[in-house]
N, C-alpha and C positions, 0 to 999 in steps of 0.2 A: 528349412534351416540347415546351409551344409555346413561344415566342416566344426559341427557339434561332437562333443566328445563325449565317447562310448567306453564302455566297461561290458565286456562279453561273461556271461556267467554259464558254462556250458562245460560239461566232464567226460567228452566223445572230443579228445586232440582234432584227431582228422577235423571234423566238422566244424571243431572253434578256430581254428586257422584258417580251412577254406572262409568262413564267415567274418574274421578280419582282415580277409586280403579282400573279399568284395566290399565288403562296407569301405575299404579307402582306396578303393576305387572309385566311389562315388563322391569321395571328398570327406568322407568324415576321418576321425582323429580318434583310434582307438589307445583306450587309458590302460587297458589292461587284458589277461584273461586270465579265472580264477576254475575253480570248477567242484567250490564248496557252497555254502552257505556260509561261515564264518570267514574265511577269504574274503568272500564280496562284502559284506562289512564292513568289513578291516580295510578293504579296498576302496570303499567311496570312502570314508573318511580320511584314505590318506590323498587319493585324490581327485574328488571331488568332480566325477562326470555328470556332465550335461543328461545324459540318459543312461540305463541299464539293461539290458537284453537278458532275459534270465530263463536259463530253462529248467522248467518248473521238476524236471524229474533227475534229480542232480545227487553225488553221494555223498555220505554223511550222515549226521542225526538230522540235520536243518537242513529239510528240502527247498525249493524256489518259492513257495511261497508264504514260508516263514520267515524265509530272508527278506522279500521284497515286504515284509508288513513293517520291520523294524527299519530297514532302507528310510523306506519313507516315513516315516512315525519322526525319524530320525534326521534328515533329512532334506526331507521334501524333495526327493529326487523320484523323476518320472520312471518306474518300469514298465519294461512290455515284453511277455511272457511267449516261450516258445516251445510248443509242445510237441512231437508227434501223436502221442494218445494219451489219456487218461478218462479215468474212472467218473461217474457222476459225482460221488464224494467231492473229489478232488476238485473237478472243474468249479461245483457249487462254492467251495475255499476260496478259491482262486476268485470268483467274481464278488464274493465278498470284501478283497481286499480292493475293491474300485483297481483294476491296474488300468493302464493308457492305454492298453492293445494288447494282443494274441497273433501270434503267427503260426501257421502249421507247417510242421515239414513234411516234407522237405519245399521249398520255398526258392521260388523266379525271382532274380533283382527286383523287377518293379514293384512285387508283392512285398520284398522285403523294404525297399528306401518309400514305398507308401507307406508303411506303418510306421518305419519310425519319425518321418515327417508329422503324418496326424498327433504323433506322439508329442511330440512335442511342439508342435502349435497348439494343441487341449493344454498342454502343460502351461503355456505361457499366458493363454486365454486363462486361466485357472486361476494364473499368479496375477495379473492383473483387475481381474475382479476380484482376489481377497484382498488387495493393496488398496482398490477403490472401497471396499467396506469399512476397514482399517481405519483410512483418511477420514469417511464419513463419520466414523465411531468418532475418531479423534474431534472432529471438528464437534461432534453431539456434547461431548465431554468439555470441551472448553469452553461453548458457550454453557455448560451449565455452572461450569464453574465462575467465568466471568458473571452469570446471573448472581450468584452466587454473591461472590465478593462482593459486586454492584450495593446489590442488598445490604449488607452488612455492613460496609464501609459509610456509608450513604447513613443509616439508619440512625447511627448512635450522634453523627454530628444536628441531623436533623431532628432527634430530640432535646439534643442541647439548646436550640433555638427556639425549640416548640414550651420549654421551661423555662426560656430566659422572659421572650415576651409573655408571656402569661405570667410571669412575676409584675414584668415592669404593667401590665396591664389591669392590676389590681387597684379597683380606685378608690379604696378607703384607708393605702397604704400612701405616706409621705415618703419618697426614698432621698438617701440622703446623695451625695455625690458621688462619695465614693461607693457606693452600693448599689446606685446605674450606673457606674465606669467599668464595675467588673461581673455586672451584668451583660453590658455595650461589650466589654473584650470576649467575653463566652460566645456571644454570638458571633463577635468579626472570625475569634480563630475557628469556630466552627464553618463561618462560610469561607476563611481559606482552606481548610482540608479537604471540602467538599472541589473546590475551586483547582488545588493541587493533584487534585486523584485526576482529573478531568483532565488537567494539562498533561499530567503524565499519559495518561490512555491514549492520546493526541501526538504526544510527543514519539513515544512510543511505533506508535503505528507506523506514521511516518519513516523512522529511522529502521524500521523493518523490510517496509516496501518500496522502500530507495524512494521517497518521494519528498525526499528532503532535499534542497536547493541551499547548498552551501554559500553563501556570502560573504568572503573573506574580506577583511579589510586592516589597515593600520591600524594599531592602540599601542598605548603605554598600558604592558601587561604588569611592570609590576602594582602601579596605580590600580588596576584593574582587578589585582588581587587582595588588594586593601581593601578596596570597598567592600567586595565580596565578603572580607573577614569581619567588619563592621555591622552589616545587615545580619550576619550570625547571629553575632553578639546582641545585636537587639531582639531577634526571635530567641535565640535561650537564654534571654534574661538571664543573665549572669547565672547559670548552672553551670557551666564549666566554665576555666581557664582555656581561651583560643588564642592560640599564637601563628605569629606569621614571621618565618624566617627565609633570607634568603643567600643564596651563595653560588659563587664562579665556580666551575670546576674545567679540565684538561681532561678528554678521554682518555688520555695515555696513562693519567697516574695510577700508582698502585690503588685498588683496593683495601687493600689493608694497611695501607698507610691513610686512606680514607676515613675508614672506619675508625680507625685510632684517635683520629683527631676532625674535629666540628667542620673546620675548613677545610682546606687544601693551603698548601705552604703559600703559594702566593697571593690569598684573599686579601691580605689585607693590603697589598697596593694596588691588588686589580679592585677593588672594589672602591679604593679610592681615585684612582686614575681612571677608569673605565667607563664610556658614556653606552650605552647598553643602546641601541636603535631601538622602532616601534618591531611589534613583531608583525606576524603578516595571518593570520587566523580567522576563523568564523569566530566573531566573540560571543555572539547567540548558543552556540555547540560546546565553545569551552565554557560557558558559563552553567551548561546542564552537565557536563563530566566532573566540573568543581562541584558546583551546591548539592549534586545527589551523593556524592563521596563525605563531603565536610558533612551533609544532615545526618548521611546514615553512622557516621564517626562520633555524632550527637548523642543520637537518638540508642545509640548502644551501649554506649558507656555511661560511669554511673555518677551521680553528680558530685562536681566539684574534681572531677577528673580534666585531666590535662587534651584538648587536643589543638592539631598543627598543622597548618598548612606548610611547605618548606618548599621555595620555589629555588631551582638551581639550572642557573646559565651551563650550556655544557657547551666548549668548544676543542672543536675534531682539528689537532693542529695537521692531519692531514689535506684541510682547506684552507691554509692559509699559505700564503707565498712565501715560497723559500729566500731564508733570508731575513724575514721580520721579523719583529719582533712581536713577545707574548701578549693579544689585545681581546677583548670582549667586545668589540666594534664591530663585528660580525658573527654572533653565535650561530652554530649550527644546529642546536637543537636545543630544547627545555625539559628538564623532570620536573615534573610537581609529585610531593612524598605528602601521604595525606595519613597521619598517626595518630594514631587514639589510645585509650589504657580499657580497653571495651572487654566484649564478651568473648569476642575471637569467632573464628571462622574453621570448623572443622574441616580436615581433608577431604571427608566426606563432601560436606556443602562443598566445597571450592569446585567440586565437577561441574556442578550445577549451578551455581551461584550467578552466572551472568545470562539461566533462562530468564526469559519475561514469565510472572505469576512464581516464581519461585522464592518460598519462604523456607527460613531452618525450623526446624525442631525446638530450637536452643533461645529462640528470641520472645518465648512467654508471654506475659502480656503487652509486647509491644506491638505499635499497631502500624501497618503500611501496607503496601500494593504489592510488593515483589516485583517492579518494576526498574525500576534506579538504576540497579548495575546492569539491567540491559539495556537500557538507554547510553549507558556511561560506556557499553563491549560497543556498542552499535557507534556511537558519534567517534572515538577511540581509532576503530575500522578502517572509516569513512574518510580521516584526515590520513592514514599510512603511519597512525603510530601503533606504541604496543603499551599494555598495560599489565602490570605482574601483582602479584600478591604476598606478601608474606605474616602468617597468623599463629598465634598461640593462645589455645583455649585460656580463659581467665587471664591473660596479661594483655593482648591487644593486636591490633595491624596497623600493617603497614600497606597501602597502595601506593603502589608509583607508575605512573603514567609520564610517555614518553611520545613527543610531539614535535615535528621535525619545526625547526624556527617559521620558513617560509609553507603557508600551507600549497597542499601539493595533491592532492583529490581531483579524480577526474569526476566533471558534472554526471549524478546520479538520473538517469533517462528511466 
């Protein structure tokens, strides 16, 4: 490995000089030279060599191989010790602390660029089987976790069902209508959440391992977003108020003239004048970024709480031809703001929030997969848009996802 960079730890000038003019000679890249213990320290961490050359009988309180135990403790940087003599004491230390190699001086180039070569090929052989143990642990860990969930998610709906029909299978009982109706619904919603965790898991994987095959096509999105707020409405039986709002907007306008006011000054004759084109999207993909955003905007807040889909046209009047006039006949892009009055999303979660299997702290007895919002980062991605967040513990968020009009994703291989 040449042109690795060295840090000399050696307290005889002559000989740490002679020993950085040979080592770049050979191509390496010397970081430094100290000729303490506490120097060398102080020296990889400021910066940070490839290997460490240390010789073991150096002055100070902290000889070479107190240094190199913290080094690497510290670290994980490769030393390789250079002795002329020491004691049986000392050497027994010294191989204690595992180093990567020993050199005796006085010492031949080849004696010296073989050591520190072996040196740091054991170093790198080292780091790639504890990276493979690692992955392995990690991979041990997820599936037990996935067992895990499997289990539990799985369990409570399948006992709903294993109570529903051993009700309705009582035969010395007359039930009356409504009493196998809401027996029949325990089981349906039971078999969609079992039904739901599967899609997701599916869903999921796919949009993970790019083996998702986007198929964009023409629709009428805002019809599209109707419906979608309709089927809500029938899954949370009217527990909350869901709205669907929509509006033009100009990239150029202020902000805070934005935010001031619902619309933008000109809504109301673009909205009346403006014939809005189909857009051009996967609607399979945007239908999993909507309904896992709206369900979890549901599923968080508390009933009778307000939530919103807000679809808004945004056009870049830097794509329009100079000269024309202000039109919605060609948007460049769409926000969808998806707002709830929920539990909120701590700073903390937001780091995390769009791994797969990650659940907060904060969401108590609510039940789900922890998968949604990486579904919603992943499809998001995939199209070249972006998606932001803004939350406040106990009053609510705000998602807004941002999707270029015409989709634009190169096919996932």
């Amino acid at each position: 490995m040449t042109k690795a960079k060295i840090l000399i730890v050696e307290d005889e000038a002559i000989a740490a000089e002679n020993l950085s003019v040979r080592l770049q000679q050979q191509g390496y890249t010397i970081t430094g030279i100290v000729d303490s213990g506490i120097e060398a320290i102080e020296s990889v961490d400021r910066l940070q060599p490839d290997l460490v050359l240390m010789d073991i009988m150096i002055k100070g309180d902290m000889d070479g191989i107190s240094a190199a135990e913290q080094i690497y403790a510290q670290h994980q940087i490769p030393v390789v010790y250079m002795t002329a003599f020491a004691d049986e004491k000392t050497l027994e230390r010294a191989k204690q602390t595992e180093p990567f190699g020993y050199i005796v001086k006085p010492f031949k180039i080849p004696e010296l660029r073989a050591a520190v070569e072996v040196a740091l090929r054991k170093y790198q052989s080292e780091m790639l089987t504890r990276q493979s143990l690692e992955h392995a642990q990690a991979i041990s860990n997820l599936r037990e976790e996935l067992v895990a969930l499997v289990s539990h998610e799985f369990r409570n709906p399948l006992s709903s069902i294993r109570i529903a029909t051993d009700m309705l299978e009582v035969q010395d009982r007359v039930w009356s209508y409504d009493e196998k109706k809401q027996r029949f619904q325990r089981i349906r919603k039971a078999v969609d959440r079992l039904t739901g965790f599967l899609d997701n898991m599916l869903t999921a994987s796919q949009s993970e391992s790019g083996r998702w095959e986007p198929s964009p096509s023409y629709f009428d999105l805002e019809k599209f977003c109707r419906e979608l707020i309709e089927e809500l409405k029938l899954i949370s039986a009217d527990s909350h108020t869901i709205l669907f709002i929509k509006h033009f907007n100009e990239a150029h306008l202020d902000r805070g003239e934005q935010e001031n006011n619902s619309h933008p000054k000109n809504y109301q004759q673009v909205a009346r004048d403006s014939s809005v084109p189909p857009v051009f999207m996967d609607k399979k993909m945007l239908g999993h970024i909507l309904i896992n955003l709206l369900s979890n905007a549901v599923k968080y807040s508390s009933y009778g709480s307000s939530v919103a889909l807000e679809l808004e046209y945004v056009l870049d009047p830097a794509h329009q031809s100079v000269g024309s006039e202000t039109s919605f006949s060609n948007p460049s892009f769409v926000r969808f703001h998806i707002r709830d009055q929920g539990i909120g999303i701590s700073a903390e979660d937001r780091e995390r929030m769009f791994e797969s299997f990650f659940r907060s702290k904060y969401v108590g007895s609510v039940t789900g997969f922890g998968l949604g919002l990486a579904i919603v980062k992943n499809f998001v991605d995939l199209s070249k848009g972006t998606i932001a967040v803004e939350s406040e513990m106990g009053v609510g968020t705000t998602f807004t996802v941002t999707l270029p009009w015409i989709f634009q994703s190169e096919k996932i291989s």
